[in-house]
N, C-alpha and C positions, 0 to 999 in steps of 0.2 A: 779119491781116498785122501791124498792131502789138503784138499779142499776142505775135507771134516775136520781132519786134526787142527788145522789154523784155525777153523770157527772154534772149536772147543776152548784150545790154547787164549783166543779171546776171549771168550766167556768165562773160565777160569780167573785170566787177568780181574775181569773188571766186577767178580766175586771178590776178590784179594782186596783190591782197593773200599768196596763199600765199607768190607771190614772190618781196616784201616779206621776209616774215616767215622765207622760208628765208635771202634775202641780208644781214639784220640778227644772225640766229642766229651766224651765224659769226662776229661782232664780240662776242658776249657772252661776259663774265666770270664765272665763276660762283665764290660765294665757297665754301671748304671751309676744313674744320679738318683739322690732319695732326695727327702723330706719327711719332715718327722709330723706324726699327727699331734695337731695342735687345736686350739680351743678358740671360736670365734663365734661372730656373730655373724650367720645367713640370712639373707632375705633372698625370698621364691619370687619373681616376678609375671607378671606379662603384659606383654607390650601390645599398643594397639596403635592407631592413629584415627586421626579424624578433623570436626573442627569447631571451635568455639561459637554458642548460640545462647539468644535471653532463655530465660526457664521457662518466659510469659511472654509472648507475640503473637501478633494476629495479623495476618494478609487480609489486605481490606480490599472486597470487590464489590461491583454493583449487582442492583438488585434489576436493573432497568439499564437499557442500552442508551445511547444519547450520547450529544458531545460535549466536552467538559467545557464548562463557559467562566470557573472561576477556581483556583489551587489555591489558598490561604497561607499554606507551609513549605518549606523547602526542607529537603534532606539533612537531618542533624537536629533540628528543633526539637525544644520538648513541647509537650503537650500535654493539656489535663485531661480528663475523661468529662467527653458530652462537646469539647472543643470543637470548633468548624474546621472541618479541611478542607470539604471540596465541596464543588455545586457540580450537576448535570443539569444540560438544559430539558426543561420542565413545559415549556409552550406548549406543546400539544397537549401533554398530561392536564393542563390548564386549561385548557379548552374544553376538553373530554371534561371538567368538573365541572363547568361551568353547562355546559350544555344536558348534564344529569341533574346537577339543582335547577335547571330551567324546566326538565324534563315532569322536575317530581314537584315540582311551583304549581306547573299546569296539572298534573294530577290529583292534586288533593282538591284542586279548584272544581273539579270532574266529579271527584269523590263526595265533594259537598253537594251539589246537584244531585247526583244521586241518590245518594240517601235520603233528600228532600222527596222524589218522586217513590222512592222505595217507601217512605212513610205514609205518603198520597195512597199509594196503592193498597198498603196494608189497614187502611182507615175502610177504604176503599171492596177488599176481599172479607174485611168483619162484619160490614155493612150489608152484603149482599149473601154473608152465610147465611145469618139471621132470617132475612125474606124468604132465604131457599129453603129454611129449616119450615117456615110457615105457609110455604107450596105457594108462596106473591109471586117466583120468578119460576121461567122455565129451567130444568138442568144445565140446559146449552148455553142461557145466558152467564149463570152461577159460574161454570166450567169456564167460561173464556177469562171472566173476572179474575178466577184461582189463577189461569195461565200469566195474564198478565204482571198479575203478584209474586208469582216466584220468576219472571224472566226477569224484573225488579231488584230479587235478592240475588241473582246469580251477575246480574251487570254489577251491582255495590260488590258483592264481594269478589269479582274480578280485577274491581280496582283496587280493592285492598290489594291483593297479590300483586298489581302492577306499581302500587308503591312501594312495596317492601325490593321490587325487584330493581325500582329506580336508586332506591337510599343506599342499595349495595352495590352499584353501579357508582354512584354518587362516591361512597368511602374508596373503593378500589380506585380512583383514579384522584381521591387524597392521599391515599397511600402511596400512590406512584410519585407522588409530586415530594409527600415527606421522602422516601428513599431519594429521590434526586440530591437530596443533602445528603453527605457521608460526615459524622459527628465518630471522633477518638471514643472508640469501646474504653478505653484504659488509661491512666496516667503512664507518661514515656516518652519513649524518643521514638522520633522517625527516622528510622534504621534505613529505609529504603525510599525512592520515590519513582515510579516506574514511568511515569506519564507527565504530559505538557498539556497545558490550555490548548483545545484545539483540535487533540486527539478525541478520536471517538472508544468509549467506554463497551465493548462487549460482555453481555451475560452470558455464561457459561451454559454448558450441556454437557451429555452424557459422554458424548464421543468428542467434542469440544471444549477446551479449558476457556473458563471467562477471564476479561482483563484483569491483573493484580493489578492496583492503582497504586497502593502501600501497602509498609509495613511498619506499625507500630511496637516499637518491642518496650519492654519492662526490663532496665538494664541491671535493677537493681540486686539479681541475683541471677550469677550468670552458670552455663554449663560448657562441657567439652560432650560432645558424641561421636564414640568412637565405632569400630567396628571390629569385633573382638573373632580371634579364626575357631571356626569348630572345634579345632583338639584341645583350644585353650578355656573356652566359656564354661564348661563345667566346672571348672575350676573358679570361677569367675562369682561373688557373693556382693548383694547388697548392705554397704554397709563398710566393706571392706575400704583402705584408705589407698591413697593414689600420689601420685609425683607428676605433675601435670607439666611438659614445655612448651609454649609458646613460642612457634618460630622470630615473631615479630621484637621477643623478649629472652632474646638465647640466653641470657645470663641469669636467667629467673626457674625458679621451680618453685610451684604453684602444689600448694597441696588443694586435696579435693576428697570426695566418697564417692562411691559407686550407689546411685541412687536408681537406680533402675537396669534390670538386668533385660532383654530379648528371650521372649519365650520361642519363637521360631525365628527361621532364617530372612535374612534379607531378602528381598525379590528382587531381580534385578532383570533388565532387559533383556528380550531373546537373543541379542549381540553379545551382550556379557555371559551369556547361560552358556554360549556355544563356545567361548573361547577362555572363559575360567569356570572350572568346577569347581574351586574351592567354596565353602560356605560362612557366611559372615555373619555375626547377629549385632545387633543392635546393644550400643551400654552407654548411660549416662552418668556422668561424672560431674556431680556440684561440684565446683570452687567455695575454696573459705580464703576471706578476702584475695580477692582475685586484684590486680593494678586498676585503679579506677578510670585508666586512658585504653582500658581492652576493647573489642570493637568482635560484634559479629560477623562471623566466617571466617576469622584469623585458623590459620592451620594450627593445629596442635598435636603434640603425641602424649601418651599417657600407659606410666607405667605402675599396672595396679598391684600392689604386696597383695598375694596369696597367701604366704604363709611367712613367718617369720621363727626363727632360732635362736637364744641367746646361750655364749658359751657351748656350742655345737663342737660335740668334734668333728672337726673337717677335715679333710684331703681333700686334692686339687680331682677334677674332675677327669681330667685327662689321666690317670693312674686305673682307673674301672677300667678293663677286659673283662672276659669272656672267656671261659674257659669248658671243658666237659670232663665232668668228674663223674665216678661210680657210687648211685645210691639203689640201697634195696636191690643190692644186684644189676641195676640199670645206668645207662648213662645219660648222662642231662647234662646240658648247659646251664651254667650258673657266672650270673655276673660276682666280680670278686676284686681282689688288690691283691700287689706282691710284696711281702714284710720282707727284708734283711734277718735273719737267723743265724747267725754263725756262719758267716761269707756266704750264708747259701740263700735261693731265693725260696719263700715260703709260700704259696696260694691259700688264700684265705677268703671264703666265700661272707656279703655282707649282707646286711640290712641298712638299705639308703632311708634318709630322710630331705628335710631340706635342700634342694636344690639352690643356690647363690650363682653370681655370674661365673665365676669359674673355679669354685669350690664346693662340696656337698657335703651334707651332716651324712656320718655313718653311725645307725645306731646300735648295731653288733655287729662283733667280730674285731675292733681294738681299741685297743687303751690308749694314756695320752701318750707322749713320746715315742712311742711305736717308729722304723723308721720306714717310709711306703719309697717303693719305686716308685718315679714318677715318668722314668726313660732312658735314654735317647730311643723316639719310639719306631725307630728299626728294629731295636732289642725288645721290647718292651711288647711286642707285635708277635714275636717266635718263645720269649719267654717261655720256662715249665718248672713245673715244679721240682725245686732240688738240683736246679743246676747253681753250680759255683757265682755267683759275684762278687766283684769288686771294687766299690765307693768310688768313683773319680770326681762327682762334686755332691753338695747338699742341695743344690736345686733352690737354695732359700737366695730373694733378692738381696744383693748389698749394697749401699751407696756407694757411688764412683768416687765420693769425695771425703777425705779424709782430716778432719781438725785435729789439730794439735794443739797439748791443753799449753 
């Protein structure tokens, strides 16, 4: 029995006290720092990284395996288009040509004979229609005569076929010998040089990558390629302008455009698939006048304006909560700010625009001077609407230093 009464007498207690502590709440002040909305200029960005590349380049490989017997250029040089860069050795290919013009020399020598005896015999099967027509010969002799005549036309025109089959025999192992020279596709520089005199030259296959030998690039209009994240690329328009940094050039900011947007995702290897989900697309960024000492592969990041603002009203970003309020009888969450009113705090549901680095366009819900909570966001985190506050700073920066006129 005493046992209950003690429980009760606590439970009682710590009725008393919630109370308390609800009918004192209401009497509390809570100090916050504002900032008054004000009028500026936003810029939306997003950031990507990636790395500077020509617009115009071509990796130069062979057509024909072989060892390289002679390199003309070194890495850096420029180059004209049709230039010589490189030789592969060719001997064989050379032999191989030489022994199908010898092939198709002695064929046509063949094919002349022939045709001589293919006229002999056609002289030859007119002559003895005639007699056969006038019953001079027996059929059998007639018959053998016609045999011999068309085994005549089928030997000539065999050898046709076998020259046509030498002379392309013949070109394919002139071609092999032109492709042993590798001639500059392009005016440019040689960006890359991957190979020495010496080394042997592999053609590529399906399942096998063939040797790069170079790279010739066209420097004369350069890009950045970045790689822009999913949540961002929609946002993401050709055309749009850009803030380009060059690690190599930390002091520099490079404008550009976004020339080229990724319709799908990057592919990347079955290593990368299993250990980042994230998805990346492809975005190109011309430079306008880019440093004429920039160099391919240099790292770069690039921050492309999305949208821009001028004269935005803004507040700081960090002032947006969250709150749930009652609509149509229902409750909802609604992002919002908290105004100063008459010591008290005010919730005020917005309409965001502009995102800036750490300011946002609000485009309803207030005016300029307005004054917005911005914290201390212990406060700022329990905040409600119509509790008491009390200014303890402006929250606006001021210089540490002080002139005196």
């Amino acid at each position: 029995m005493k046992k209950k009464v003690f429980i009760g007498i606590i439970i009682l207690i710590v009725i008393i006290v919630i109370l308390l502590n609800l009918k004192g709440n209401k009497g509390i002040v809570k100090s916050v720092k504002v900032q008054k909305v004000k009028k500026m200029e936003l810029v939306e960005k997003v950031n990507a990284s990636g790395e500077v590349r020509p617009k115009k380049f071509v990796d130069l490989s062979s057509d024909i395996s072989g060892r390289i017997i002679k390199i003309a250029v070194k890495e850096g040089d420029f180059v004209k288009k049709g230039q010589f860069l490189l030789k592969i050795d060719s001997t064989y290919n050379e032999w191989e040509a030489q022994r199908a013009k010898a092939n198709l020399e002695d064929l046509k020598v063949q094919l002349k004979i022939q045709e001589l005896n293919l006229k002999s015999k056609e002289r030859e099967f007119k002559r003895y229609k005639e007699l056969w027509k006038e019953k001079l010969i027996s059929q059998e002799k007639f018959e053998n005569v016609k045999l011999g005549y068309e085994n005549a036309l089928h030997t000539y025109q065999s050898y046709l076929h076998r020259i046509e089959e030498a002379k392309a025999s013949l070109k394919s192992a002139q071609e092999r010998i032109k492709k042993s020279v590798i001639l500059s596709p392009l005016d440019g520089v040689v960006s890359s040089l991957n190979v020495e005199e010496g080394e042997v030259a592999i053609v590529g296959t399906m399942n096998n990558p063939g040797t790069v030998l170079m790279t010739v690039a066209d420097l004369s209009v350069m890009e950045v390629e970045v790689e822009v994240d999913e949540t961002d690329i929609i946002k993401v328009k050709v055309g749009q302008e850009a803030e380009v940094s060059v690690d190599a050039f930390p002091d520099l900011k490079i404008i550009g455009k976004v020339s080229e947007v990724g319709s799908s995702a990057i592919q990347k290897n079955s290593l990368q698939q299993t250990t980042d989900k994230a998805k990346t697309f492809k975005t190109v960024i011309t430079l306008i006048n880019p440093p004429k000492n920039i160099k391919p592969g240099l790292s770069a990041s690039a921050d492309i304006i999305i949208n821009r603002a001028k004269d935005a009203l803004s507040v700081p970003i960090s002032s947006l909560v969250i709150r749930e309020v009652e609509k149509n009888k229902k409750k909802k969450e609604v992002e919002g700010i908290f105004l100063v009113k008459n010591g008290k705090a005010k919730f005020v549901e917005v309409k965001k625009g502009v995102t800036g680095d750490m300011n946002i366009e609000i485009k309803e819900g207030v005016k300029l001077g307005d004054q917005v909570i911005v914290g201390p966001f212990r406060v700022l985190r329990t905040l409600k609407d119509g509790d008491n506050v009390k200014i303890i700073s402006s929250g606006e920066k001021k210089s540490k230093f002080k002139f005196k006129s």
